[in-house]
C-alpha positions in Angstrom: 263.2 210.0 204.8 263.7 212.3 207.5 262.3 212.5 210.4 264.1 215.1 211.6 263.3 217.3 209.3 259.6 216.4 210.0 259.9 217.3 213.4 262.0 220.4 213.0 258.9 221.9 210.7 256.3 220.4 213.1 258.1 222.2 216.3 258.1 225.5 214.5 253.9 225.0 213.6 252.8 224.5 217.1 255.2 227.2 218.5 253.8 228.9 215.7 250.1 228.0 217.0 251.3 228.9 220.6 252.9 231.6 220.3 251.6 233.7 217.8 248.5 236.5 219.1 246.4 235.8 216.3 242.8 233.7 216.3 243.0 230.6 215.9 242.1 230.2 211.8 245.1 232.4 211.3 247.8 230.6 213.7 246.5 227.8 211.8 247.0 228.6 208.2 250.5 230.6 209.5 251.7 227.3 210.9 250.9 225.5 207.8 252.1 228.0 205.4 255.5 228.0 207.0 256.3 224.4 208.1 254.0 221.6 207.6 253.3 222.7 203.7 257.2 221.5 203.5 256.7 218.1 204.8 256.5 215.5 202.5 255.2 211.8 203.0 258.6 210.4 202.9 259.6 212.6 205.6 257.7 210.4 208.2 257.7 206.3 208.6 254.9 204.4 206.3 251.6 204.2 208.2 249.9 206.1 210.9 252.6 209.1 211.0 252.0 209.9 207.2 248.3 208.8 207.3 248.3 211.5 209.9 250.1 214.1 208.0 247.8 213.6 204.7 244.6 213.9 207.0 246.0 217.1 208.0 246.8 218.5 204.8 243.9 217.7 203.5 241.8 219.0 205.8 243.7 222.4 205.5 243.5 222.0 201.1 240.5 220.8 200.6 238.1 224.4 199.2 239.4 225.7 195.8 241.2 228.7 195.4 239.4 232.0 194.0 241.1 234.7 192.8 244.7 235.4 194.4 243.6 233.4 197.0 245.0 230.1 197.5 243.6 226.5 198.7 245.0 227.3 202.2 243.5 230.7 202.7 240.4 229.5 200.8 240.4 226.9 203.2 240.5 228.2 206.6 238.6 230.8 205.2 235.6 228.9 205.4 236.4 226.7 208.4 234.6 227.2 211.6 236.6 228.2 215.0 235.7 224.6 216.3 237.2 223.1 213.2 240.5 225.1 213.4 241.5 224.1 217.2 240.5 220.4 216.2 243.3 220.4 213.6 245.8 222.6 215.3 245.1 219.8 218.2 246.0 217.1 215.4 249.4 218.5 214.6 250.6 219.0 218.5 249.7 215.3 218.6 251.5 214.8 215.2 254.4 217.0 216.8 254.4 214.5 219.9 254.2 211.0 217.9 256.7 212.1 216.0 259.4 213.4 218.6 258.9 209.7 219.6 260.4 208.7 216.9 263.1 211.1 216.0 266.4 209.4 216.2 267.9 212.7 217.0 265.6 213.9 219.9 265.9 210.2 221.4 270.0 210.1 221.0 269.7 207.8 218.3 271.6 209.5 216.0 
């Protein structure tokens, strides 16, 4: 597990989702493309953290792909503007539940 990492790839989404100029459904899908995609289960602590996590990826995976297009873009594709700020909402929360517990960014290291 490392949590670290987690919260490494979660600080680059939402910089990603406040940063970037775009609408929302493509900050979205650009901030899960490039960091939260990489985050595996084991990355976070059993229970609510990767409950979290797999909400959030499913939610982002959940319309088939057509074509060259994959789940993601399929995806958000699809997804209202309403639906998108919801979720990028759930991963700053993600982002802040987990600095909480990142030995690193609490001098635990």
């Amino acid at each position: 597990m490392s949590v670290s990492y987690a919260y490494e790839k979660l600080m680059i989404a939402v910089m990603t989702l406040a940063t970037n100029r775009a609408e929302i459904k493509s900050r979205l899908q650009d901030a899960f493309i490039s960091s939260l995609i990489h985050i595996r289960p084991d990355d976070l602590p059993e229970g609510e953290l990767r409950d979290k996590l797999k909400t959030i990826k499913d939610d982002m995976t959940w319309t088939p792909a057509q074509g060259d297009e994959g789940t993601v873009a399929a995806t958000v594709r699809g997804m209202l503007d309403e639906d998108a700020q919801k979720i990028a909402e759930r991963i700053v929360s993600l982002f802040l539940d987990v600095r909480r517990v990142d030995p690193i960014e609490n001098g635990r290291a």
